[in-house]
C-alpha positions as CSV (number, residue, x, y, z in Angstrom):
1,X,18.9,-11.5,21.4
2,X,15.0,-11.3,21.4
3,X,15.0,-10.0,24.6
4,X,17.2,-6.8,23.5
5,X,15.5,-6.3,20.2
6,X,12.2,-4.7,21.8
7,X,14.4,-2.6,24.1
8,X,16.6,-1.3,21.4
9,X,13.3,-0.7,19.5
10,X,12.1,1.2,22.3
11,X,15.0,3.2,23.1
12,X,14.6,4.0,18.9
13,X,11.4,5.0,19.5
14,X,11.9,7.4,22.5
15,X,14.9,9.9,21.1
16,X,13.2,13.3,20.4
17,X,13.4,13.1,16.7
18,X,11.5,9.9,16.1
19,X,8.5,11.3,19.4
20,X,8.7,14.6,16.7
21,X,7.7,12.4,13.7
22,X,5.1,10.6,15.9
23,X,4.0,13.5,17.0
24,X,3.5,14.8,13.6
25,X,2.0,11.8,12.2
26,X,-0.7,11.9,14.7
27,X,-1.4,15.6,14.3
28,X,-1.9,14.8,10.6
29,X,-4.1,11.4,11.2
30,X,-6.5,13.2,13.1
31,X,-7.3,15.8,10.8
32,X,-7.7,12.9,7.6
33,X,-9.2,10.6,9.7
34,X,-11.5,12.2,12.1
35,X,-11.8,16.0,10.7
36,X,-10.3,17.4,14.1
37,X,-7.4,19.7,14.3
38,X,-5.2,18.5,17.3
39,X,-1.9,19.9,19.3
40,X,-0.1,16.7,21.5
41,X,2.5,17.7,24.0
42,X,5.3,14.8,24.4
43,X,4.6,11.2,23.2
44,X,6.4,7.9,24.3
45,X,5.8,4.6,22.7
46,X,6.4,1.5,24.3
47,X,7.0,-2.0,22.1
48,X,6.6,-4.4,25.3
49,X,4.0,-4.3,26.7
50,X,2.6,-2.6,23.3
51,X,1.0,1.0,23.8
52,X,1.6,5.2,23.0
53,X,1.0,7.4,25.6
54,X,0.5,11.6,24.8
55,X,0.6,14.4,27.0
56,X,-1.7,17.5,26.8
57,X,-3.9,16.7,24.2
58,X,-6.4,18.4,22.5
59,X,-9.1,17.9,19.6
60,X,-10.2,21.2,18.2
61,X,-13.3,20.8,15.3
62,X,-11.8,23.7,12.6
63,X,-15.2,25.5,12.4
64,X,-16.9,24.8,16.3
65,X,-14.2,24.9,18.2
66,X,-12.6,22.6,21.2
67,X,-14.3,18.9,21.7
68,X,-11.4,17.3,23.7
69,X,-9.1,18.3,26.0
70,X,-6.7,15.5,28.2
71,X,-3.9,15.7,30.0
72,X,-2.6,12.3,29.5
73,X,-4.2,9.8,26.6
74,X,-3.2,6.1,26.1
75,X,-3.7,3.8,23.2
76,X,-3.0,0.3,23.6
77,X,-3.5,-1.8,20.4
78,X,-5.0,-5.2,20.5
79,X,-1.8,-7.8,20.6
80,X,-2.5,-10.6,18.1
81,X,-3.6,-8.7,15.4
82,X,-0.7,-6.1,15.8
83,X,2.1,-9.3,15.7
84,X,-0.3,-10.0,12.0
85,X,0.7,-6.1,10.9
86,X,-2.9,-5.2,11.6
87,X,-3.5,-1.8,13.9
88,X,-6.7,-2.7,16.3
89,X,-7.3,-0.3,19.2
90,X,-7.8,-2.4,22.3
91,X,-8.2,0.3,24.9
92,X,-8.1,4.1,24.7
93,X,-7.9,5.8,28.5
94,X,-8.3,9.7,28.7
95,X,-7.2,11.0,32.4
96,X,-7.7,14.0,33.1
97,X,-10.4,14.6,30.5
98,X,-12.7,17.7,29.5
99,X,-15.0,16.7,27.1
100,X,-17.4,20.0,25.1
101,X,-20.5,18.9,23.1
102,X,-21.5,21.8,21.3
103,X,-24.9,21.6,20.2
104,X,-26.9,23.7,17.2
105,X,-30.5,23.6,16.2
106,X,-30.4,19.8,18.6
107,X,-27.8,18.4,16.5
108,X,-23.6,18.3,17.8
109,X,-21.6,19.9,15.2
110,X,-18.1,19.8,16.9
111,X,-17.8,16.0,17.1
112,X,-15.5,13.7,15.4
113,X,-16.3,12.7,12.0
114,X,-14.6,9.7,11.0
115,X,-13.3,9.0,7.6
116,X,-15.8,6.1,6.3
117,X,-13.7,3.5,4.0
118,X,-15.7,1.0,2.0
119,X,-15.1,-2.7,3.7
120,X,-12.6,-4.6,1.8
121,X,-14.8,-7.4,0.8
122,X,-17.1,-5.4,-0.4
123,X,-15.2,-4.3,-3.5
């Protein structure tokens, strides 16, 4: 029965509807959390071993322009703390990658910026 559960999770994952919403939640979670604009082609997720994989992927800053550009991105999260309901990014690997700094009065203005969130103890 374990043995079936992450297949049947994966096969979940993989119709086009639920790679739509992931799709779509991505899109959105780059723009909160790193202030980029982005366009994915197809997404797969696998449960075992853990990791999402996206096709033709780009980060666009909304005011400078193109930063990233990647024909295949993957995201493999670290294991333990995911089993503890805790997202860590173990590994991110870019193939295929284009990468454009664009620099103004020796500064980068088209780079990520990522959301800063207090630390939770420090509340």
């Amino acid at each position: 029965m374990f043995v079936l559960l992450p297949a049947l999770g994966s096969v979940g994952l993989n119709t086009r509807w639920a790679r739509d919403k992931i799709r779509h939640a991505i899109v959105r979670a780059a723009r909160v959390e790193l202030g980029q604009n982005a366009s994915i082609g197809d997404v797969s997720i696998s449960i075992v071993p853990p990791r999402a994989q996206a096709t033709d992927v780009v980060l666009s800053h909304p005011v400078h322009g193109e930063f990233l550009r990647t024909r295949r991105l993957r995201v493999v999260p670290a294991f333990w703390p995911l089993l503890n309901g805790i997202l860590r990014i173990d590994e991110i690997v870019a193939e295929g990658a284009a990468v454009r700094v664009l620099i103004v009065d020796g500064a980068p203005v088209n780079l990520p910026t990522p959301r800063v969130r207090p630390h939770p103890i420090a509340r």
